[in-house]
N, C-alpha and C positions, 0 to 999 in steps of 0.2 A: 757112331755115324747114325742117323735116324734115317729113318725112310718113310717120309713122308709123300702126300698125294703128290707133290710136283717131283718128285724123283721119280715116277713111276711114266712107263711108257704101255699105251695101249695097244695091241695090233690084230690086225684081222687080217685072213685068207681069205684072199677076191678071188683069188684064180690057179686050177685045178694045176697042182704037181706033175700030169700026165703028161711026157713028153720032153721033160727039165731034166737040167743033168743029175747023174745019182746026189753029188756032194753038193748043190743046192736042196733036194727031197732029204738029206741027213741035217741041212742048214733047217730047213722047217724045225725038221722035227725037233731039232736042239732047243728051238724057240719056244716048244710046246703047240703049236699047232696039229692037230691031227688030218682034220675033215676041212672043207669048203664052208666058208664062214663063221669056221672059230675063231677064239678069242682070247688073246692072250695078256695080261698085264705083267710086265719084267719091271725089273727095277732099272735105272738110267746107267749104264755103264759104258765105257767104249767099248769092251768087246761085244755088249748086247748092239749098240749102234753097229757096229762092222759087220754082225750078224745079217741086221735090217739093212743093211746098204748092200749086201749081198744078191739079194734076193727082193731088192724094195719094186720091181715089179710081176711080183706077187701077192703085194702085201698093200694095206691102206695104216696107215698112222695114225695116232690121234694122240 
């Protein structure tokens, strides 16, 4: 399986963890997000998508 630029999903932390439930702040962090306005490249997969739909207003996509 190659993993090339189109298999890859981009995402960034818009907006602050403070206040969201524990197991959405354990969804971040799964994703490799730390801080407000990092930046994460995963590879395309469904579980990374279920992930990002979990928590997709938190998050921006690209």
């Amino acid at each position: 399986m190659s993993t090339g630029k189109n298999n890859l999903i981009k995402i960034t932390l818009v907006k602050s963890t403070i206040g969201t439930k524990k197991d959405h702040r354990a969804t971040i962090r799964g994703l490799g997000l730390k801080r407000l306005n990092s930046t994460s490249s995963l590879i395309d997969t469904p579980s990374i998508r279920g992930m990002i739909r979990k928590v997709n207003y938190l998050l921006k996509c690209e």
